[in-house]
C-alpha positions as CSV (number, residue, x, y, z in Angstrom):
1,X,-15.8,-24.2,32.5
2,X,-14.8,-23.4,28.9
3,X,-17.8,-24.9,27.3
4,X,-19.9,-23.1,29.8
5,X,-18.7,-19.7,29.9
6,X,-19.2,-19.7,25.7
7,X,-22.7,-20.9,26.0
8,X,-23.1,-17.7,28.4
9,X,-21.5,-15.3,25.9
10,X,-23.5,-16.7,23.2
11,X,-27.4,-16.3,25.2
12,X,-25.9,-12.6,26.3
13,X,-25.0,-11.7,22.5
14,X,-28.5,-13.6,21.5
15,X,-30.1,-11.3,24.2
16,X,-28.5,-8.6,23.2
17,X,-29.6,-8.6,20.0
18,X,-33.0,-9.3,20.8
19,X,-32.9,-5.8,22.9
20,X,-32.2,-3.5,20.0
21,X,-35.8,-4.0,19.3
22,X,-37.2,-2.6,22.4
23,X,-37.3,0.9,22.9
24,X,-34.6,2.5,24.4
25,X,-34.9,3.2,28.0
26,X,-33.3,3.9,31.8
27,X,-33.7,0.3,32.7
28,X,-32.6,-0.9,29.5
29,X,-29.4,1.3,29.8
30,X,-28.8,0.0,33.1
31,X,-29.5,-3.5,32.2
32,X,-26.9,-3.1,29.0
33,X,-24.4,-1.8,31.4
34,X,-24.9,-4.9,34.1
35,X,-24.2,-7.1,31.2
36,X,-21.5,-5.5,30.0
37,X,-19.9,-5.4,32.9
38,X,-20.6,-9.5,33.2
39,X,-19.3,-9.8,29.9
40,X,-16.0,-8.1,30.8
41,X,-15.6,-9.9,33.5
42,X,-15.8,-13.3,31.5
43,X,-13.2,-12.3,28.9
44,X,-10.9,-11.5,31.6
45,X,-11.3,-15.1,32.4
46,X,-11.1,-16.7,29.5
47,X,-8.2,-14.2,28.5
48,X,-6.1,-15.6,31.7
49,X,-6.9,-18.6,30.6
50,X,-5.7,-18.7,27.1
51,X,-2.9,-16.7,27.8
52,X,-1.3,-19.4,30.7
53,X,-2.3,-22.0,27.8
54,X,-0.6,-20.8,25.3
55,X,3.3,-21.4,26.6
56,X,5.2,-22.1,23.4
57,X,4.9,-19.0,21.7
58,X,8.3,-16.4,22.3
59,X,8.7,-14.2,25.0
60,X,7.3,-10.3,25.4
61,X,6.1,-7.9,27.7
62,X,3.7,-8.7,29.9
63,X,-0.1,-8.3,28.1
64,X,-2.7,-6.2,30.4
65,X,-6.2,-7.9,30.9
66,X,-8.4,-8.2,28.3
67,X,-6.5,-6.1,24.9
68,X,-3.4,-7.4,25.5
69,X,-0.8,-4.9,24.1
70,X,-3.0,-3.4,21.7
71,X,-2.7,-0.1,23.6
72,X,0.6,-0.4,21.9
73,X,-1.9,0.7,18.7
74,X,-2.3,4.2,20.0
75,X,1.5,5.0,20.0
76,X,2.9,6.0,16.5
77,X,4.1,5.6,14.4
78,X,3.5,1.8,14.9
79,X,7.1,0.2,13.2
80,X,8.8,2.8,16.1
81,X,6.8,1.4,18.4
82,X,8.0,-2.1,17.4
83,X,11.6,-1.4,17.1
84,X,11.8,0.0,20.6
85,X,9.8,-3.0,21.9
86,X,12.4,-5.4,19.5
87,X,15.0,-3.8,21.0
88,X,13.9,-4.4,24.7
89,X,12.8,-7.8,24.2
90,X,14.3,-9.1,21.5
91,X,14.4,-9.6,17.7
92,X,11.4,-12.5,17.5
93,X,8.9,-12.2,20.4
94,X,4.9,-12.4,21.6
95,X,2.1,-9.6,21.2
96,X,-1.4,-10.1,22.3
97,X,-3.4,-7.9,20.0
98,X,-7.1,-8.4,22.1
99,X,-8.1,-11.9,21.0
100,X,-5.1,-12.6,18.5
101,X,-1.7,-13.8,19.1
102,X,1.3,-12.1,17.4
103,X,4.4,-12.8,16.5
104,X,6.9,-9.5,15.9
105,X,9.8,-10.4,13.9
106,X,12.6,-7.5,13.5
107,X,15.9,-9.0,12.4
108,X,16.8,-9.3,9.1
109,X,17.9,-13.1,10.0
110,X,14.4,-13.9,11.2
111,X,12.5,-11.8,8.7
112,X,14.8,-13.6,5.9
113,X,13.7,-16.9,7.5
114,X,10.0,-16.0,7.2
115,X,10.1,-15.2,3.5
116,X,12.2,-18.1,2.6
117,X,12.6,-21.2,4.9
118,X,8.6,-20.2,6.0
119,X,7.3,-18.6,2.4
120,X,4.5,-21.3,2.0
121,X,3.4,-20.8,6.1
122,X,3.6,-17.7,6.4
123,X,2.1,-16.9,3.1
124,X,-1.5,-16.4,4.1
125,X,-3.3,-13.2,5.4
126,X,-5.2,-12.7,8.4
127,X,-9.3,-11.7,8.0
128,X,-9.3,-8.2,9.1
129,X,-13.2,-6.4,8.8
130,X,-11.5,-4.7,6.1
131,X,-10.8,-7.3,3.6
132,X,-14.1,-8.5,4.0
133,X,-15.6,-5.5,3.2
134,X,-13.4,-3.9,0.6
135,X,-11.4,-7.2,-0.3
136,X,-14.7,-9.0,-2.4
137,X,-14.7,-11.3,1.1
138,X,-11.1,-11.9,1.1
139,X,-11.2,-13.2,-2.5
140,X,-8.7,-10.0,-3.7
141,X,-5.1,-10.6,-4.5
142,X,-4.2,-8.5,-1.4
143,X,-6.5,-10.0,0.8
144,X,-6.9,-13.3,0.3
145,X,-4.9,-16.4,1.5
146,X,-2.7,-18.6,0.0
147,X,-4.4,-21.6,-1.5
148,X,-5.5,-21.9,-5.2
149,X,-7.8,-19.0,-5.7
150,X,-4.7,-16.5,-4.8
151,X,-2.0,-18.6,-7.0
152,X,-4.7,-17.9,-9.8
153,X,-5.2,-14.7,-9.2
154,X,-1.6,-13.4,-9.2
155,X,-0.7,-15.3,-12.3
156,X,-3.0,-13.4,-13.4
157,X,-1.9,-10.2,-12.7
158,X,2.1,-11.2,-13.5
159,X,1.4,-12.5,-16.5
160,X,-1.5,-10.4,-17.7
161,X,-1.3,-7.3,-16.8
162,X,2.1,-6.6,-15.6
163,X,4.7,-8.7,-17.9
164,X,7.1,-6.7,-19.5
165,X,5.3,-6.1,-23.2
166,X,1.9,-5.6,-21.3
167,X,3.7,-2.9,-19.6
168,X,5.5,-1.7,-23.0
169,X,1.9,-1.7,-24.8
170,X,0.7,0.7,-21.8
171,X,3.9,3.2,-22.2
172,X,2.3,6.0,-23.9
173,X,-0.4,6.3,-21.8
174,X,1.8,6.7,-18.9
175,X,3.9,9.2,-20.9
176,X,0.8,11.3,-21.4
177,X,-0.1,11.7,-17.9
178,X,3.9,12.7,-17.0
179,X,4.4,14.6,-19.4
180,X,1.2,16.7,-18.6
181,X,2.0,17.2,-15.4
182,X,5.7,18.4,-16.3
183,X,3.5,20.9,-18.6
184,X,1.3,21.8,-15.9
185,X,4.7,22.6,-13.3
186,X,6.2,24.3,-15.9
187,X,3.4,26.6,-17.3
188,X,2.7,27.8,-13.8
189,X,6.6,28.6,-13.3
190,X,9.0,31.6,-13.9
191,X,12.3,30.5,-15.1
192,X,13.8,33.6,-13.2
193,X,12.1,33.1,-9.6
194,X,11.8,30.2,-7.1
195,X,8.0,29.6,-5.9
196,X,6.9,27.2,-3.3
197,X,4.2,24.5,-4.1
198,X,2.5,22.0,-1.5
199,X,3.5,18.4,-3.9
200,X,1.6,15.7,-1.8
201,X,-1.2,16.1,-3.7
202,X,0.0,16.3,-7.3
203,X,1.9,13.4,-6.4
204,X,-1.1,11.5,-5.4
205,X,-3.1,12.9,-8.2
206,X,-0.5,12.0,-10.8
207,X,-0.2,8.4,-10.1
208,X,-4.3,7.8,-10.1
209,X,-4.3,9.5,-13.1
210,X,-1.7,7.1,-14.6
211,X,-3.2,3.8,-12.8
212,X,-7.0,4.8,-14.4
213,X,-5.7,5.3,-17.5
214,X,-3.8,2.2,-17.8
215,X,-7.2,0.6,-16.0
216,X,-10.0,2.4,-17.8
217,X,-8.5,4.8,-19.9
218,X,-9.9,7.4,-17.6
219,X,-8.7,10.7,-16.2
220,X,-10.6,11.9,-13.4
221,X,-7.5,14.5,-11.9
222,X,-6.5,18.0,-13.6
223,X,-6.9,18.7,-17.3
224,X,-9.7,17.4,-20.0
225,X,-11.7,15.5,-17.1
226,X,-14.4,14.2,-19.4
227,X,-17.2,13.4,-17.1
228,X,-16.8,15.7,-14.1
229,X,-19.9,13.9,-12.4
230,X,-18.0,10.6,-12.5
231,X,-14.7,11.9,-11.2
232,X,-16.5,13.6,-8.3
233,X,-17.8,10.1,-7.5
234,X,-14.4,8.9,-8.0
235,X,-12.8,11.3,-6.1
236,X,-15.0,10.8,-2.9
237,X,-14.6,7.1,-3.4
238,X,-10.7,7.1,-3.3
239,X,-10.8,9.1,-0.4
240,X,-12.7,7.3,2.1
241,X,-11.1,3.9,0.6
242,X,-7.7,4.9,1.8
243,X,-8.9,6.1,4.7
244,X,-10.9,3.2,5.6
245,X,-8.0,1.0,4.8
246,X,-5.7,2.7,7.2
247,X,-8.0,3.2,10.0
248,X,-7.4,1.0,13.2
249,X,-10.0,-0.9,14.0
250,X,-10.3,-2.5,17.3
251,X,-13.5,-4.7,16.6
252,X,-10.7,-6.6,14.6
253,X,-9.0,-7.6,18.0
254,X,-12.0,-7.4,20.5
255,X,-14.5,-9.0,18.6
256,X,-17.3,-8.2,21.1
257,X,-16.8,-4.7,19.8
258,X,-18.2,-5.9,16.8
259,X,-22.0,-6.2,17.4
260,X,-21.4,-2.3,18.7
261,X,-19.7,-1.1,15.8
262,X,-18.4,2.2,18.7
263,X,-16.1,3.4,16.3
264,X,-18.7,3.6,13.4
265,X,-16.0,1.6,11.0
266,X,-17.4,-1.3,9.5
267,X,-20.7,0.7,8.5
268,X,-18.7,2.9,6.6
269,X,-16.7,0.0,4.8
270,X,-20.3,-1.4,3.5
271,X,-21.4,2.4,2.3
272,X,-18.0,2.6,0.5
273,X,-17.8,-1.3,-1.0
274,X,-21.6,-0.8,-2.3
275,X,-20.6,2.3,-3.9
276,X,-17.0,1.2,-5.2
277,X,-18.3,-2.1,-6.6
278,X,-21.5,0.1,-8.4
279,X,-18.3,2.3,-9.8
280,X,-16.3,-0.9,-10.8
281,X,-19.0,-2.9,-12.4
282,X,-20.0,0.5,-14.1
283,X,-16.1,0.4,-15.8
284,X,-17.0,-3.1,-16.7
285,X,-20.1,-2.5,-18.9
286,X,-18.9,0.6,-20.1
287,X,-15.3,-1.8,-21.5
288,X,-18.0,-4.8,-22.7
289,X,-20.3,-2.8,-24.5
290,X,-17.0,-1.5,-26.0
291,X,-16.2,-4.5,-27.4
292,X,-19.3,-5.8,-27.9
293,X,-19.5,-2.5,-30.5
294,X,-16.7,-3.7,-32.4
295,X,-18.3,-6.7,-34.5
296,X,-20.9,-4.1,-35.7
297,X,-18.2,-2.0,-37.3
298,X,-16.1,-2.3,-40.8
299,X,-12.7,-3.3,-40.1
300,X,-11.2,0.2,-41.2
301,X,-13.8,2.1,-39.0
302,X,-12.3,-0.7,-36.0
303,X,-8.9,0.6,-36.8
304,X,-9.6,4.1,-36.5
305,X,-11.4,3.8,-32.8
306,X,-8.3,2.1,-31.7
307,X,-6.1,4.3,-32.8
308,X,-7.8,6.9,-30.8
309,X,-7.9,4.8,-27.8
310,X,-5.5,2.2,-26.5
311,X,-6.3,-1.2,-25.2
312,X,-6.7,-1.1,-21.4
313,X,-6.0,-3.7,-18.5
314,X,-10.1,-3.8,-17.9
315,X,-10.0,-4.5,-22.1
316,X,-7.1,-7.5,-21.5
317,X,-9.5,-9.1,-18.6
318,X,-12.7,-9.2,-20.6
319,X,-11.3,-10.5,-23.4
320,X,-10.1,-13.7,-21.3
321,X,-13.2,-13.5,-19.6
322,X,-14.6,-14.3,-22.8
323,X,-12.4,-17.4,-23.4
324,X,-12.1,-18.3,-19.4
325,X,-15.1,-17.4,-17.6
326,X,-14.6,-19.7,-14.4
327,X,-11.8,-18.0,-13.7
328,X,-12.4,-14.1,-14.9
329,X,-15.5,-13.8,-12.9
330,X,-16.8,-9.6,-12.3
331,X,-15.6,-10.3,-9.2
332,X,-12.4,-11.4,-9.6
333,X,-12.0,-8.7,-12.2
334,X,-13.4,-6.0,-9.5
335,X,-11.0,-6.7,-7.2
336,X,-7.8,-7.2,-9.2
337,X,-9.0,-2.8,-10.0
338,X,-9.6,-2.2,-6.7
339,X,-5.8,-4.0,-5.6
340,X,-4.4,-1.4,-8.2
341,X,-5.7,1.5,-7.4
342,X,-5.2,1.3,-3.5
343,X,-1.8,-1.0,-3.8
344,X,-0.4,1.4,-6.7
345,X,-1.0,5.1,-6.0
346,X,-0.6,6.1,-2.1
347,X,2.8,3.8,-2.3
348,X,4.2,5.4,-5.4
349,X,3.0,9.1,-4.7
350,X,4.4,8.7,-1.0
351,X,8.0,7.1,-2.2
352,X,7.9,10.5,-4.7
353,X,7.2,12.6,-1.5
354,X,10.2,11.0,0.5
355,X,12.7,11.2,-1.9
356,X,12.1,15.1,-3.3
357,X,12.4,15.6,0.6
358,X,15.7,13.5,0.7
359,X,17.1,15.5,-2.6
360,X,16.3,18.8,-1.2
361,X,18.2,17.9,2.0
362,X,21.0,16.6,0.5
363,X,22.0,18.8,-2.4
364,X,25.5,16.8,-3.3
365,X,23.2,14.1,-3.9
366,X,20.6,15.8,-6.5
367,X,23.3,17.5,-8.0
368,X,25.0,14.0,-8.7
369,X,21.6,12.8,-10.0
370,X,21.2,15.2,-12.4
371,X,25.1,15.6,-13.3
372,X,24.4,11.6,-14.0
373,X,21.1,12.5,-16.0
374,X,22.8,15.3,-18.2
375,X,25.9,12.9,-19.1
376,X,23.3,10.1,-20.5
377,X,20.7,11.9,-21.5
378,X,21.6,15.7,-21.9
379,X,19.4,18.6,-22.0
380,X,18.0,18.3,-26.0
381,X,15.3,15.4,-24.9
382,X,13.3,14.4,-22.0
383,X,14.4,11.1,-19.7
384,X,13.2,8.0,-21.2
385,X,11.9,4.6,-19.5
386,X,14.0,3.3,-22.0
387,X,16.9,5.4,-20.1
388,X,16.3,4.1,-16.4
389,X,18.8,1.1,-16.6
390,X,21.0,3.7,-18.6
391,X,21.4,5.7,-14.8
392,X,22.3,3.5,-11.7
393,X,23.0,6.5,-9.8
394,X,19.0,7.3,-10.1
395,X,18.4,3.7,-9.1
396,X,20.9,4.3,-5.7
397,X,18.7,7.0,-4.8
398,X,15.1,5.3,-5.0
399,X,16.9,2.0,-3.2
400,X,18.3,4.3,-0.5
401,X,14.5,6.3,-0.7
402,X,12.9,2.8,0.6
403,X,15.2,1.5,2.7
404,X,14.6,5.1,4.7
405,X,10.7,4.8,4.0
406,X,9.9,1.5,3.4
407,X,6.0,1.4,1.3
408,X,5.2,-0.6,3.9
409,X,7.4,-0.5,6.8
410,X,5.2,-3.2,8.9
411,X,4.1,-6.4,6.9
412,X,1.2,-8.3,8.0
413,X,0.9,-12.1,6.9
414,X,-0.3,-15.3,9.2
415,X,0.5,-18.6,9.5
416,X,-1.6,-20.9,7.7
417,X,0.4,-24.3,9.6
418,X,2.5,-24.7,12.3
419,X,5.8,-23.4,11.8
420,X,9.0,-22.2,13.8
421,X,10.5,-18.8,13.5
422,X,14.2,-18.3,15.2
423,X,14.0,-21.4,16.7
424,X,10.8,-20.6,18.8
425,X,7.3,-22.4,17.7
426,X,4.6,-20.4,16.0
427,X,1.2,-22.3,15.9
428,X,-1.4,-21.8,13.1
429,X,-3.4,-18.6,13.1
430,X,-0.7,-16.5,14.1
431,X,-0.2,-13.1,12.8
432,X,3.2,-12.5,12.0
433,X,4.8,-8.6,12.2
434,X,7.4,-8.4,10.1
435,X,9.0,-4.8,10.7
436,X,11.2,-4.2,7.3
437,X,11.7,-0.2,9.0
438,X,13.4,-2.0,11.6
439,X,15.9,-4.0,9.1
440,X,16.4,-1.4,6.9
441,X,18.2,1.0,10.1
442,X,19.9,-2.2,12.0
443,X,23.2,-0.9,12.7
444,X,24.5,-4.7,12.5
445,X,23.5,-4.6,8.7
446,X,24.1,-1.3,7.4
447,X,27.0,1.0,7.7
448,X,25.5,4.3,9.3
449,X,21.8,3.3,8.3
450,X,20.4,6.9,9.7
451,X,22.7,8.9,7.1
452,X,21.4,9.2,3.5
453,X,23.6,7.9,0.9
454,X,22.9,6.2,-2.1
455,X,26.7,5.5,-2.1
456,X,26.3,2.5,-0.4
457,X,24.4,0.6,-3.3
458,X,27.2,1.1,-5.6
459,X,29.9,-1.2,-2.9
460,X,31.2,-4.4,-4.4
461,X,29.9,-5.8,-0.7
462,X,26.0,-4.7,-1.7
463,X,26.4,-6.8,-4.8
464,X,27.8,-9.5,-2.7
465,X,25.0,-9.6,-0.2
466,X,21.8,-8.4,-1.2
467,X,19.6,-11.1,0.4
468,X,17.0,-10.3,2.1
469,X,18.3,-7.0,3.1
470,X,16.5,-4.3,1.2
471,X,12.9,-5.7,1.0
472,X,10.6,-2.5,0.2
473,X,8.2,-4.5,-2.1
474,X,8.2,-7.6,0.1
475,X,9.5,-11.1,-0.9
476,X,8.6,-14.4,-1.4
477,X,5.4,-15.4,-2.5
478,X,3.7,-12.7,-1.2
479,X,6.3,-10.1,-3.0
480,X,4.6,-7.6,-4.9
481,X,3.7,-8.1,-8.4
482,X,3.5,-4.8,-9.7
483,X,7.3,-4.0,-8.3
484,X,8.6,-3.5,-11.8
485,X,5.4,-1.2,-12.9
486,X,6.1,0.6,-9.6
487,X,9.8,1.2,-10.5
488,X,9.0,2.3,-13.8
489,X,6.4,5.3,-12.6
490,X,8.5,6.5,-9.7
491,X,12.0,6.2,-11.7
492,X,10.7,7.7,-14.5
493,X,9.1,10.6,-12.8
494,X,11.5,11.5,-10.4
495,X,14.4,11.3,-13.4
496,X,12.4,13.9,-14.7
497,X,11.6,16.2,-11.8
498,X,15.5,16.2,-11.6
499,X,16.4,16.8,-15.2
500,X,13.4,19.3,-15.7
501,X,13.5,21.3,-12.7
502,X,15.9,23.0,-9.9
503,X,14.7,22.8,-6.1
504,X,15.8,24.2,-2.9
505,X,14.5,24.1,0.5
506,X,12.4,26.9,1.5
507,X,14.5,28.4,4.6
508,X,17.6,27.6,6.1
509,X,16.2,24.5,7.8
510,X,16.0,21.1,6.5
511,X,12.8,20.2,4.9
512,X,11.1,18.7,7.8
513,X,10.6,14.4,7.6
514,X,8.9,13.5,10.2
515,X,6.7,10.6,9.6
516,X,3.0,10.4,9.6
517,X,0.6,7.8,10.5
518,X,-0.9,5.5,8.0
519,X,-0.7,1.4,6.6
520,X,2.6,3.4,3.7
521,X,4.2,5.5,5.8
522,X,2.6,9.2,4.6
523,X,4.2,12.2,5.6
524,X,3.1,13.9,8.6
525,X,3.3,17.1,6.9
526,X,3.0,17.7,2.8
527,X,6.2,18.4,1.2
528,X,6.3,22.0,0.6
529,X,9.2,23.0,-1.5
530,X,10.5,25.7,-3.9
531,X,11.2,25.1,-7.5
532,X,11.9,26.7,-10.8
533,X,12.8,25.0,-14.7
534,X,15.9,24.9,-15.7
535,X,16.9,27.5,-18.5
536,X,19.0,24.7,-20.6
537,X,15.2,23.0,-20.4
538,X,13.3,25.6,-21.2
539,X,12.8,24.5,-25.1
540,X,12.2,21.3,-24.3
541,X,9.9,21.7,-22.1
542,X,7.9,24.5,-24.1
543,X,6.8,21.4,-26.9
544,X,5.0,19.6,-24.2
C-alpha cells in the first residue's frame, strides 16, 4: 500500500509539473483543486500510518491530521508555547511538526543529558530550506552537520579567527567603533536635561559596524561611510537575511508545499543568497588583490599601508588559503562571513537591548554596577577590555541578562544515530527542541527565577553547581565559538553605557519587556529610554 500510494504522489507531482506549462484556465483550476484534494487525502493516510508506526518515541498531545502540532507555530512566542506544553506533558515528550518528528526537551536534567551523555548524537542539524539557501547547502559552520567538514570548519574559526591574540590583534578596531558611538551619544546630549532615544537600532547598528570591521575593515553604519552605494547594498542585504532567517516556513514541515512555494519564502532566499554571495565574493577580491599589491611595493611603502589599515579576518583566511587551498575554498570562506554577521550582531545588539531595559527597571542594580565601575576604574579613563575580569559585578549582570533572555531561548539540533533521551528512545532523524528559556525560570533550579538579581551569581552554591545550568551560548560540541568575542563586545559596551551615561525610565511605569517574535528573542517593542552623560564624565568624554 506504501509503495503504491508513493508511486501516486510521485505521477501527481510529475503531472503537476507538467501543468505549469499549459495556460492557465477554469478546468485547469478545477482539475488542480481535484488533485489537491486527492493528495490530501493520501497524506492523511500515510500520516495515520506513520504516526501508529512510530510507538517508541515519548508521549505528547495528540497531533491533528496531516501538520501535526505545527499549528503550535502560530502561537508565540514559541519557547512559551513549549514550556506550557512541558509543563502539561512533561519534561521530554513527542511533537509532530507536518512530516518531522520532534523531540522537546525542557529540564535542565534532560537538556544536560543531550549536550553531554548525547553531544556526538545530537550534534548534527536538521536541513531546513534555509540552510540550503543561505547556509552554501548546509556546508556553513551553523548549518551544517557534524561529520568532518564541520570539525574543520570550526577549528577554524576557534583557532583562527577567534583565539585570544586573534581577538587582541582585532582590539582597536573594536575600540574605534565604541568609542564613536559613545561620541555620537554624547555629542547629541545635554549634560543638564534627560532626552529619550529609540536604542534598538544603534544597538544593531553598532555591532555590524564592529563585526565588518573586524571582517572587511568596512563601515557601512553612521559616520565616514566610504562607499555609500555599497553600504546601501549592504544594508538591504542584512535586512532581508535576518528576516529570511527567522521566518517560519512551513514547506520545511509539509514538503508538498514546496513545489507551491504559497508563502513566497524560498524564492526570496535564492534572490538574497545570489546577491549576498555576489557581495561576499566581492570582499574576497577586493582583500586578494590587496595582497596580491603587496609584492609590488618597497618594504617601507608595505609598512606604511599597514599601518593605516589593520589585518582583517577576510586577510587571516586568504592568507591560509594560499598555503591550504583544499580546505579554504571561497566557499568555505563565504560562509564562515556570512555565520558572523548573522550569528554575531542581532544576538549581541538584542542582549544590549535586554539588559539596558533590566538596569533601568532595577535602579539598585545599575547603581551597584556603576558604584563597582567607579571603584576600579574611576571617572579619569574610559572602561577597558582589559578591565572586564577586574568587575564581576558587571559579569552578574550580563549572566542574569541571558538567563532572563536567552540568545537563543529554543535550540534546534537532530539526531544523527539512535540515541535515548530520559530514558525514552529517540530514533535517527529526530529533531530535538531544547528549550534553555524553560531551564533558565525552573523554579526547581533557581531560587525566584522570575526576579532580576545578579546576586545570585555571586553564591558559593552557583560556584558549586554551575553545570549545565546557565547555557546562553549553548554547550557541547555545538557551543558557540565566538562566546568569548561575544562577551567581550557586550561587556565592554554595556560597562561603558553605565560608566559614561545616567538613565531613567521615561514615566512612572516600568520600561515595558515583553518579548517579541524571532529565532534571538527581539524585543517586541524598541527600547525607548531617557539618558543624559554624566558631569564627572564630561572631560573624558569630550577627547573622543
Amino acid at each position: 500500500m506504501h509503495t503504491n500510494i508513493t508511486r501516486g504522489l510521485v505521477s501527481f507531482l510529475c503531472t503537476l509539473k507538467k501543468k505549469k506549462k499549459k495556460k492557465f484556465t477554469h478546468t485547469y483550476n478545477m482539475e488542480i483543486f481535484h488533485y489537491l484534494a486527492l493528495f490530501i487525502s493520501l497524506l492523511f493516510i500515510l500520516s495515520k500510518y506513520f504516526l501508529n508506526k512510530n510507538k517508541k518515541y515519548p508521549s505528547g498531545p495528540l497531533a491533528l491530521p496531516i501538520i501535526g502540532h505545527l499549528h503550535l507555530v502560530a502561537k508565540r512566542p514559541l519557547h512559551r508555547t513549549l514550556a506550557k506544553l512541558a509543563n502539561k506533558y512533561g519534561p521530554v515528550l513527542f511533537l509532530r511538526y507536518g512530516s518531522r518528528p520532534v523531540v522537546l526537551v525542557s529540564s535542565r536534567a534532560a537538556v544536560e543529558e543531550c549536550l553531554t551523555t548525547n553531544d556526538i548524537a545530537l550534534a548534527s542539524r536538521p536541513r531546513l530550506i534555509a540552510g540550503q539557501h543561505l547556509g552554501y547547502n548546509y556546508t556553513s559552520l551553523v548549518w551544517s552537520s557534524y561529520g568532518d567538514h564541520w570539525r574543520n570548519t570550526r577549528r577554524i574559526i576557534a583557532l583562527e579567527l577567534f583565539s585570544a591574540a586573534r581577538l587582541q590583534q582585532l582590539l582597536s578596531l573594536r575600540l574605534e567603533e565604541i568609542h564613536g558611538f559613545l561620541r555620537r551619544l554624547s555629542k547629541n546630549a545635554d549634560y543638564d536635561k534627560l532626552q529619550k532615544l529609540n536604542f534598538k537600532t544603534m544597538f544593531f547598528e553598532l555591532m555590524l559596524n564592529i563585526i565588518m570591521r573586524m571582517i572587511a575593515g568596512k563601515r557601512y553604519y553612521g559616520e565616514n561611510v566610504e562607499n555609500k552605494e555599497e553600504a546601501m547594498r549592504f544594508r538591504h542585504m542584512v535586512s532581508e537575511t535576518f528576516y529570511l532567517m527567522g521566518a517560519s516556513n512551513f514547506a520545511d514541515f509539509l514538503p508538498f508545499l514546496r513545489w507551491f512555494d504559497l508563502q513566497g519564502l524560498e524564492r526570496r532566499m535564492a534572490v538574497a543568497h545570489k546577491q549576498r554571495d555576489a557581495f561576499m565574493q566581492g570582499l574576497i577580491e577586493e582583500s586578494r588583490e590587496r595582497a596580491m599589491n603587496k609584492t609590488y611595493v618597497n618594504e617601507e611603502e608595505m609598512n606604511k599601508m599597514e599601518s593605516k589599515r589593520k589585518q582583517t579576518l577576510l586577510d587571516v583566511l586568504l592568507e591560509n588559503q594560499v598555503h591550504d587551498p583544499k580546505y579554504y575554498t571561497d566557499q568555505t570562506i563565504k560562509g564562515i562571513i556570512s555565520n558572523l554577521l548573522t550569528a554575531g550582531t542581532d544576538t549581541s545588539s538584542a542582549t544590549m537591548e535586554w539588559a539596558l531595559g533590566l538596569l533601568v527597571n532595577n535602579p539598585r542594580v545599575l547603581n551597584k554596577a556603576r558604584d563597582e565601575i567607579d571603584s576600579i576604574v574611576g571617572n579619569q579613563r574610559l572602561v577597558e577590555e582589559s578591565d572586564l575580569t577586574k568587575l564581576p559585578y558587571l559579569h552578574c549582570v550580563l549572566n542574569e541578562t541571558l538567563r532572563h533572555y536567552p540568545t537563543g531561548p529554543v535550540i534546534i539540533h537532530e539526531s544523527n544515530r539512535d540515541c535515548a533521551i530520559d530514558g525514552h528512545h529517540v530514533p535517527t532523524g529526530t529533531m530535538i527542541f531544547l528549550n534553555l528559556w524553560a531551564v533558565h525560570r525552573d523554579e526547581t533550579v533557581w531560587d525566584k527565577p522570575y526576579e532580576f538579581n545578579p546576586e545570585r551569581f555571586e553564591s558559593p552554591e552557583w560556584e558549586k553547581d554551575k553545570g549545565v545550568k546557565l547555557v546562553p551560548f549553548g554547550w557541547g560540541r555545538r557551543r558557540c565559538p565566538g562566546e568569548s568575542l561575544a562577551w567581550r563586545m557586550v561587556g565592554l559596551s554595556l560597562g561603558l553605557l553605565i560608566q559614561c551615561f545616567e538613565w531613567e525610565r521615561e514615566g512612572e511605569e516600568p520600561v515595558d519587556m515583553t518579548e517579541g517574535v524571532g529565532l534571538t528573542m527581539p524585543r517586541a517593542n524598541p527600547l525607548q529610554v531617557m539618558y543624559r552623560p554624566r558631569p564627572v564624565m564630561k572631560q573624558v568624554l569630550s577627547q573622543l
